[in-house]
C-alpha positions in Angstrom: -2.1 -7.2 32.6 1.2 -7.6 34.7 3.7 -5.2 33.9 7.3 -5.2 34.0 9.1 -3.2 36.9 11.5 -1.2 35.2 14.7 0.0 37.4 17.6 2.2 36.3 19.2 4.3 39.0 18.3 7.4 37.8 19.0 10.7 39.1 17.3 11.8 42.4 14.9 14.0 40.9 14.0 10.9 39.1 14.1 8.5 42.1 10.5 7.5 41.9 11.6 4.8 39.3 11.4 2.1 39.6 7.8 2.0 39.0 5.5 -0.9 39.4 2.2 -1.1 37.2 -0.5 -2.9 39.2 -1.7 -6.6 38.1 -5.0 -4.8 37.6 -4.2 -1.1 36.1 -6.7 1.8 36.5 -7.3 2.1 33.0 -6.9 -1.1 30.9 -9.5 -3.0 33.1 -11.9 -1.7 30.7 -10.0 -2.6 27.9 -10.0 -5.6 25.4 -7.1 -7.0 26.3 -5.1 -9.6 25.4 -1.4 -11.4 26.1 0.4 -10.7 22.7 1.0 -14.1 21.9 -2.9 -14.4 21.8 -2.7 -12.1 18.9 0.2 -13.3 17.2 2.9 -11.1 19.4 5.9 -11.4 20.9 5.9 -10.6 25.1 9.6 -10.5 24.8 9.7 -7.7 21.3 7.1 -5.8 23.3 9.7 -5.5 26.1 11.8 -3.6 23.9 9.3 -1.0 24.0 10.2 -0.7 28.0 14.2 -0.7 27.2 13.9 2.0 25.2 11.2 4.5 26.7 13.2 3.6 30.4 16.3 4.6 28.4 15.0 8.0 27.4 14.0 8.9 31.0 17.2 7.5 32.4 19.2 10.1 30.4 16.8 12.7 30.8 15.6 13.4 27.2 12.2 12.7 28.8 10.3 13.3 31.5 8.2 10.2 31.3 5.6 8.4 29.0 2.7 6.2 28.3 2.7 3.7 25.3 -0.2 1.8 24.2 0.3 -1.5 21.5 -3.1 -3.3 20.1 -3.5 -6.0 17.8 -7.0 -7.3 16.3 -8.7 -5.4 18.8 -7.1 -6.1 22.0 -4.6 -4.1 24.0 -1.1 -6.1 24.3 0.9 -3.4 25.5 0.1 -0.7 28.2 3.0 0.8 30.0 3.8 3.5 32.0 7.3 5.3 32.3 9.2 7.9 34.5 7.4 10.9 35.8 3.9 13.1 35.2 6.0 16.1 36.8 9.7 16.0 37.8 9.0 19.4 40.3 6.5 17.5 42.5 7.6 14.0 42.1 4.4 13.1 40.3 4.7 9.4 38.8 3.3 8.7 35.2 0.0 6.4 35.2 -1.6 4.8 32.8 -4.4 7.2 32.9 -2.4 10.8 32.6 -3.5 13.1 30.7 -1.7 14.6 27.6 -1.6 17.5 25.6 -2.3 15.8 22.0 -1.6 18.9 19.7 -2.0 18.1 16.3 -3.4 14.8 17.1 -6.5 17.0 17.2 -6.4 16.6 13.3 -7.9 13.3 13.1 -10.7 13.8 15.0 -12.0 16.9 13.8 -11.5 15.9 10.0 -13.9 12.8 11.3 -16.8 15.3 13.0 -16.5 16.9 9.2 -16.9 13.5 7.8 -19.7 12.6 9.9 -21.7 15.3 8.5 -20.2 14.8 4.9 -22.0 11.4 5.4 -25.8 13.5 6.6 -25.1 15.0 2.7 -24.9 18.5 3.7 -21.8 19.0 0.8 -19.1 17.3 -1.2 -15.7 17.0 -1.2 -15.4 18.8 -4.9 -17.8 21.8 -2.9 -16.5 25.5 -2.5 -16.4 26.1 1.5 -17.8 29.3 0.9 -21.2 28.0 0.5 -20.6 27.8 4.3 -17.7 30.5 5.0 -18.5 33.1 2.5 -15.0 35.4 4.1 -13.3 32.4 1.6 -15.2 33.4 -1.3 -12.7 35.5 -3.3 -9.3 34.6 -2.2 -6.2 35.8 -4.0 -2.8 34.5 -4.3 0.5 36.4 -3.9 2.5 36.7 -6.8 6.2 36.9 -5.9 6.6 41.1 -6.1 3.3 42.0 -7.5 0.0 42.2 -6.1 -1.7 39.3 -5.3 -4.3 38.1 -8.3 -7.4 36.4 -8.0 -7.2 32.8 -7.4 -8.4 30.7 -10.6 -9.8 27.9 -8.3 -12.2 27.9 -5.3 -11.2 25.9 -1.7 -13.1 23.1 -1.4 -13.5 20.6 1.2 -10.9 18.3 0.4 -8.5 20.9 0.2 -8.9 22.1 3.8 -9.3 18.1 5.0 -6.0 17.5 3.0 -4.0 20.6 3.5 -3.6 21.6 -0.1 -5.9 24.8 0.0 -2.9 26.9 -0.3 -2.6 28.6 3.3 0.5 30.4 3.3 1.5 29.4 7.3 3.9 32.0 8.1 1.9 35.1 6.8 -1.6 33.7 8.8 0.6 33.5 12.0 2.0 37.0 11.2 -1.3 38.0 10.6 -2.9 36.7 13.7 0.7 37.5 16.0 -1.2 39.3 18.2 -3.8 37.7 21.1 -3.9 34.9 18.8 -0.3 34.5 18.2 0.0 35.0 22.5 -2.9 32.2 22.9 -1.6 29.8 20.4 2.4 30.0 22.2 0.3 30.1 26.3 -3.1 28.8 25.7 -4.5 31.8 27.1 -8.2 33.3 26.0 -7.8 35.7 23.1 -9.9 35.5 19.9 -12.6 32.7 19.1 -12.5 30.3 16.6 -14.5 32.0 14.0 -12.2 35.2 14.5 -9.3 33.7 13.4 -10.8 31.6 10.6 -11.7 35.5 9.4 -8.0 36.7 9.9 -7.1 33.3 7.4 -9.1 34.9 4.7 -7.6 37.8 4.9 -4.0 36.8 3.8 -3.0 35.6 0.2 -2.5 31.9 -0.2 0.7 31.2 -0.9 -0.2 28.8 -4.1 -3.2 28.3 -5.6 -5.9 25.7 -4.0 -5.1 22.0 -5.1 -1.9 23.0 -6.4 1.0 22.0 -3.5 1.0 20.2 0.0 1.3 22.9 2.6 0.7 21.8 6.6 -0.6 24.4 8.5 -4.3 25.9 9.5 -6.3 24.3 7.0 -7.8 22.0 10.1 -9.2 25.0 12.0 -11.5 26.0 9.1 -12.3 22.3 9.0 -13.0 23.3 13.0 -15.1 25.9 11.6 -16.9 23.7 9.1 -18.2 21.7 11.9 -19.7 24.5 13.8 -21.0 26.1 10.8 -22.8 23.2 9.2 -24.1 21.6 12.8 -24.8 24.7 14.4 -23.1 23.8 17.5 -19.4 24.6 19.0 -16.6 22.4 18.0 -16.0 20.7 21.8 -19.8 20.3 21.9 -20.1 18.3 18.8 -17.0 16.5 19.6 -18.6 15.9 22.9 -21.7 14.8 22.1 -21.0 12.9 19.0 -18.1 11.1 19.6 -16.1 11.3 22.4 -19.1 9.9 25.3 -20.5 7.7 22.5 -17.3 5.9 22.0 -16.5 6.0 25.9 -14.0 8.9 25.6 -14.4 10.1 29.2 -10.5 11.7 29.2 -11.0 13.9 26.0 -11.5 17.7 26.1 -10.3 21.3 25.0 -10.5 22.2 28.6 -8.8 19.7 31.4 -11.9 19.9 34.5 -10.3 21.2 37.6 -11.4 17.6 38.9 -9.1 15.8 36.7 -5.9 18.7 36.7 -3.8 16.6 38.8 -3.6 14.2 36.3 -2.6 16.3 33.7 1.3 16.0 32.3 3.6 18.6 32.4 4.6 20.1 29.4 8.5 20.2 29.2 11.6 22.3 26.5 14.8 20.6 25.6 17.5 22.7 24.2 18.9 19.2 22.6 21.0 17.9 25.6 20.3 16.5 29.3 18.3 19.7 30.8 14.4 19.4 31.3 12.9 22.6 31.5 8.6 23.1 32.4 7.3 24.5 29.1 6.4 28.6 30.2 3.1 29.3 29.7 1.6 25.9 29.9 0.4 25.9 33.8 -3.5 24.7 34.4 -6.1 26.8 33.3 -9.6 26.5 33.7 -12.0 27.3 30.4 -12.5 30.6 30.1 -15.5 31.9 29.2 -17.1 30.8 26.0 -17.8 33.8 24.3 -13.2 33.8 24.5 -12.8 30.8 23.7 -10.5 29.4 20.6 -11.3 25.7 19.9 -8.5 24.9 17.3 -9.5 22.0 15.5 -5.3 22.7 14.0 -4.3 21.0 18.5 -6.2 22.0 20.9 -7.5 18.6 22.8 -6.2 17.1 25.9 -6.4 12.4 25.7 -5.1 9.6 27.0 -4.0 6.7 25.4 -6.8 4.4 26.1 -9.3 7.4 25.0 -6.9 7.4 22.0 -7.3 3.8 21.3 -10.8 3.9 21.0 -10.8 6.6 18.7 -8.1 4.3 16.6 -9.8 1.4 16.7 -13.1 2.6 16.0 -10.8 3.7 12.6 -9.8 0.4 12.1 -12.8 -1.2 12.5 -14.4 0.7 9.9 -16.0 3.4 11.9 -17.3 1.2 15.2 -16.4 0.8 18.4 -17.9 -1.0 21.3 -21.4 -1.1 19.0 -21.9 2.4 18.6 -21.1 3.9 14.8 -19.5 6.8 14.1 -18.6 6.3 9.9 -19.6 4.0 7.1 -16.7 1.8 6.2 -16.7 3.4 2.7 -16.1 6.4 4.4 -12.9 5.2 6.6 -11.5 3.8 3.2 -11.9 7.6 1.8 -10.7 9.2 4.3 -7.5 6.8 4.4 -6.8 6.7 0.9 -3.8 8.8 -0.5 -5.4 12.1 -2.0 -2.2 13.7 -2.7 0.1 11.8 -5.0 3.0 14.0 -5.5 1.8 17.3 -4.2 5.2 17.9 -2.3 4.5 15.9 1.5 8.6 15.6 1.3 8.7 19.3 2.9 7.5 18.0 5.7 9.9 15.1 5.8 7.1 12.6 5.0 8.9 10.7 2.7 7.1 7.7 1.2 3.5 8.9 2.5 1.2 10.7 0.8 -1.9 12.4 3.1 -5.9 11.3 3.4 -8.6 13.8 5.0 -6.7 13.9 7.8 -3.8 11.2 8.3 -0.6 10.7 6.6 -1.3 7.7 4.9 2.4 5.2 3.4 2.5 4.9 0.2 5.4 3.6 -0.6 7.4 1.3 2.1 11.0 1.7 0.9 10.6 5.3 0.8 9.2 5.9 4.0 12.2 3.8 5.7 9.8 2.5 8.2 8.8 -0.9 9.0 5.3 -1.7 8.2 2.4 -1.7 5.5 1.4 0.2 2.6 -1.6 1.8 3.8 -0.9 2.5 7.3 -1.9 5.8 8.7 -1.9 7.8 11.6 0.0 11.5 12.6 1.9 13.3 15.7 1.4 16.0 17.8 3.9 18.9 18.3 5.0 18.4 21.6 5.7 14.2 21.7 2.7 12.5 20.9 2.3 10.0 18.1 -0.1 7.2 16.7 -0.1 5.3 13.7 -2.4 1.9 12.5 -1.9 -0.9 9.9 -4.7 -2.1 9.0 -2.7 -4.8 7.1 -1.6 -6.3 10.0 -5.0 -5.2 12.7 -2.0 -3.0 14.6 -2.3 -0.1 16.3 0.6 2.1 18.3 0.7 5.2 20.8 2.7 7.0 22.2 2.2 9.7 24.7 5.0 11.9 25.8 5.3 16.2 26.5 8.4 17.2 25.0 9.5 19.5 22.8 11.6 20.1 20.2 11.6 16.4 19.8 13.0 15.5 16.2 16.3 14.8 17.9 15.0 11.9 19.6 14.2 9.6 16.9 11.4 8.2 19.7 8.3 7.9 17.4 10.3 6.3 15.0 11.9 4.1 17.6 8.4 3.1 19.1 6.9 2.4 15.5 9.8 0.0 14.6 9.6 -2.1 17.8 5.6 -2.1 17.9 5.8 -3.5 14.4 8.3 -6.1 15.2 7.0 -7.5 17.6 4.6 -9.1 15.4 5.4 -13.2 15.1 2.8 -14.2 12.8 2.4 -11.3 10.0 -0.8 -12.2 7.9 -2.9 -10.8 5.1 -5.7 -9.1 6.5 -9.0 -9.0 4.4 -8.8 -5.8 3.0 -11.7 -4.6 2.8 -12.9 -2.6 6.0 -15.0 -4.5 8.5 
């Protein structure tokens, strides 16, 4: 694929840009690709995409980026901007290695739904059966003590979020080595430690009852180890990340691949990058100190990510190895929360699946697309989304944070999506 060269005159610090992409990138040449007219795409929308992520390194509300753009199952779109690291004048490239937070989600609520599949529970199933700390949970009551909760957490309300974790109080709760690991990343409790602490603190509503985001997706984490009797990045590991050719996917970045690794970076809002504190390399630490969080712990890139999203969109396959039934794809990406309150969380016209937000309602959302379209975003930049309307999938890889200012996953979803020339009913049913 020949990419564009993109020059702005940016600051010295930033003088690397221009930045020519290969005719023959590292990564894509292992790809299905395609040229986006091919696939009913416009070369010259797509450019767009380069305008504006150029834009944001120009006026230094980013370091740099990756975006990826696929359309019935062939990569149109795979661009590199700006810089890995500003400090050592480290370019971006296509393979770079991100920090995917909450993008974690996904995946673990699929290595749950891989064993839902083996019949080893049900979605309407107490997790207790499994985690029996969750057995007799109570729920605060305002200024009285809490009371007994009427309801059990299941399964689907961990894979959904609506088991009634009360966020703030588990962070308080866990503000010690965990609260000092989740802000540096540095060895303090295990996962099965703090899935303890989070059954020690009242829910804040009672299970099934509200939409509240939060650490429902590390007892998921928990699930998985539980049920399979193996460790969360072993399962994910063995299971799907080298079946589906995931060679860029870990908890733990190998000291072989560090240098590819992007650096994490603060904005107070305005022009000043600053290195996140905290967030240097680190090699595993030992396992017996190790917390997997299934809630963003994983390191990607964007092709790995593709192949995890297209495997999605093709109904649980990719590259002929399966990972889900079809049936099971369509219930995971089906709205299971009607009106349980996603607004709070400013998802406005989406409702939320076992782990994706999922649109519900176009005109609400205020985004371009298709009812039915799914995906979800990491805390520090990253973002992915796919319409299986339209065979479309987007990512976007950036390390910034706060980010809500920047409107950028937003941006990259409306000029993905309009690139498309030649919309078309998809058959609906997964293939």
């Amino acid at each position: 694929m020949l990419s564009r060269l993109v020059g702005f005159g940016l600051p010295l610090r930033l003088a690397l840009l221009p930045i020519l992409l290969s005719t023959v990138p590292i990564v894509s040449a292992d790809l299905p690709l395609a040229k986006p007219e091919e696939v009913g795409m416009s070369s010259k929308r797509l450019g767009r995409i380069n305008e504006a992520m150029s834009a944001y390194v120009e006026n230094e509300q980013i370091a740099g980026a990756v975006t990826l753009v696929a359309r019935r199952g062939r990569v149109v779109h795979l661009e590199k901007f700006g810089m890995r690291d500003i400090e050592s004048n480290a370019e971006m490239s296509e393979d770079t290695i991100f920090f995917i937070a909450s993008m974690t989600k996904p995946i673990v609520s699929v290595a749950l739904m891989m064993l839902y599949e083996e019949g080893h529970f049900r979605l309407a199933d107490p997790i207790s059966a499994f985690l029996p700390e969750f057995k007799d949970m109570t729920v605060k009551q305002n200024d009285r003590p809490a009371a007994p909760a009427s309801d059990p957490i299941t399964f689907k309300h961990v894979l959904t979020h609506t088991a009634g974790f009360d966020r703030n109080r588990v962070l308080e709760k866990v503000a010690g080595p965990m609260g000092q690991q989740r802000r540096t990343g540095a060895p303090g409790r295990t996962l099965e430690e703090y899935v303890r602490s989070i059954a020690t603190v009242p829910l804040e509503v009672r299970p099934g009852e509200k939409w509240r985001y939060g650490a429902s997706t590390d007892v998921v984490a928990r699930l998985v180890e539980v049920i399979s009797g193996q460790p969360i990045d072993e399962f994910l590991s063995e299971r799907i990340f080298r079946p589906l050719g995931m060679e860029d996917t870990f908890y733990f970045v190998p000291r072989s691949k560090a240098t590819r690794r992007a650096t994490r970076y603060s904005t107070d809002g305005g022009k000043s990058l600053t290195p996140t504190p905290g967030t240097a390399y680190r090699e595993a630490p030992p396992r017996s100190r190790r917390y997997l969080s299934g809630v963003g712990g994983l390191y990607s890139t964007a092709a790995d990510y593709f192949r995890f999203c297209q495997m999605n969109l093709n109904g649980g396959e990719y590259g002929g190895v399966r990972i889900l039934s079809p049936k099971t794809v369509q219930l995971m990406t089906a709205d299971h929360t009607g009106d349980l309150g996603t607004d709070q969380f400013r998802l406005w016209g989406h409702g939320f699946g076992l782990g994706y937000r999922v649109v519900r309602n176009i005109a609400d959302s205020a985004l371009v697309g298709s009812v039915g379209s799914y995906g979800w975003n990491g805390r520090v930049g990253t973002y992915f989304f796919i319409d299986p309307q339209e065979e479309l999938i987007g990512i976007l890889m950036t390390q910034i944070s706060p980010y809500r200012h920047l409107k950028i996953r937003r941006q990259f979803q409306i000029l993905a999506t309009t690139a498309i020339e030649e919309a078309f009913q998809a058959d609906t049913s997964v293939r």
